[in-house]
Structure formats: structure tokens, C-alpha cells
N, C-alpha and C positions, 0 to 999 in steps of 0.2 A: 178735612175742611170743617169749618166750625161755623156751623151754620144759627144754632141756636144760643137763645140765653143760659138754659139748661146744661148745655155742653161747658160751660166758663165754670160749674159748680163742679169740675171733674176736669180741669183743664192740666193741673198737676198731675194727674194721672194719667192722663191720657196720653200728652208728653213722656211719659217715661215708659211706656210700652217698647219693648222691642218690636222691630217691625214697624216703627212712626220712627218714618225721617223727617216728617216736616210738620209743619203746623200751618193753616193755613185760613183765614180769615172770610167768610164767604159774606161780605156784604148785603147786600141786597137783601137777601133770605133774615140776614142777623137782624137789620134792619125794620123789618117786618115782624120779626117776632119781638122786637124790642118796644116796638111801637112808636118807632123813631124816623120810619121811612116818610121821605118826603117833609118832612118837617125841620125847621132852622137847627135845632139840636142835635142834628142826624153824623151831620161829620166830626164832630167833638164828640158825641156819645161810641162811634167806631174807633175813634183815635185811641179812645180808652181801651178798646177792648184792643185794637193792634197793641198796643202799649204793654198788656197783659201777655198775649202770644209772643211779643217779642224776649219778654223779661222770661217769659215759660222756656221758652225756646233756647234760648241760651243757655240757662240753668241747665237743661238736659242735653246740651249741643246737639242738639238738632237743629234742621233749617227752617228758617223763617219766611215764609213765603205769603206775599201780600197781592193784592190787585185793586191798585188804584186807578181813580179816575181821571188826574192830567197829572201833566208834568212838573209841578210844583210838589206834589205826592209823591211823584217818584225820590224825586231827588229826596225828599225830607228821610222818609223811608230807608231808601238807600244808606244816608249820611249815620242812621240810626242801628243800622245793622241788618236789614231785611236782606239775605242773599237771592231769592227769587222773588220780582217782579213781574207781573201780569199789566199790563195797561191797556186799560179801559176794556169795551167788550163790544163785541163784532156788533150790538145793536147801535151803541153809544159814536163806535168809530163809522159807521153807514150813515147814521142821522148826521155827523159831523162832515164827512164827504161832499154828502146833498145840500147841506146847509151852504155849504163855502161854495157848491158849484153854482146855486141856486143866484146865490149873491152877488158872482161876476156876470153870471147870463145878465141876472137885470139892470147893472149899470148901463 
């Protein structure tokens, strides 16, 4: 998982390890070190860097493995060559639960 900016300066290599099946994009954490979390630049400045793992990924056939956050992501992903998909995360999908349940109770 590639969590840091640091990791992308070694991402060729890291890729070509035996024993790295996958490559894998860890948002949030990336995000945070990039100085990107939470700010409008945040999902274009990761696309670049999935854009990177996937182009890495291939190069070495290895899998590419991503975790996005809806459904429009999957598919893009998907359509692009991402063989493993994660969608969204157990916080994101809870907050999304209560939101929707929230919203028919008060009608």
C-alpha cells in the first residue's frame, strides 16, 4: 500500500520486487501527506498518483488494486484496468446508512 509521497520516488522498484503482487493506493494517509486532504485538489492530485500505480502496475504485471470512494470511481477505474476494487470504507459506508436512514425517518 502506498501510503506516502516518498513511496512514488521508489514506486518502480517497489513494483518489481518479487513477492509484490499488487500495488495499492492508500488515500487518505496519501492525501495527508500530500497536503491535499480535504481540499478541492484532493481527487485530481490522487488520480495522478492511481494513474501512476496503474501505469507501474502493468509494466510489471502486477495487480492494481485501488479503493475508491463511489460509484462513478469504480467504474472509471475499473474501465482503466484496476483488477481490485475496494469501495469506500466501513466509516464512509456507516455515515452513508444513517444519513439515508436519517432522511426517511424525517419525512
Amino acid at each position: 500500500m502506498l501510503e506516502t509521497a516518498r513511496a512514488f520516488d521508489d514506486l518502480d522498484a517497489i513494483a518489481a520486487m518479487d513477492g509484490i503482487d499488487a500495488l495499492m493506493l492508500g488515500p487518505a494517509d496519501l492525501a495527508q501527506d500530500l497536503g491535499v486532504f480535504g481540499k478541492p485538489e484532493q481527487v485530481k492530485v490522487l488520480d495522478q498518483k492511481r494513474d501512476l500505480i496503474l501505469s507501474v502496475a502493468k509494466k510489471h504485471s502486477k495487480t492494481c488494486a485501488l479503493l475508491v470512494s463511489n460509484v462513478e470511481q469504480a467504474k472509471k477505474w475499473k474501465e482503466a484496468g484496476a483488477l481490485l476494487l475496494a469501495y469506500s470504507s466501513d466509516a464512509e459506508i456507516l455515515l452513508s446508512g444513517f444519513s439515508e436512514a436519517m432522511a426517511r425517518i424525517k419525512k
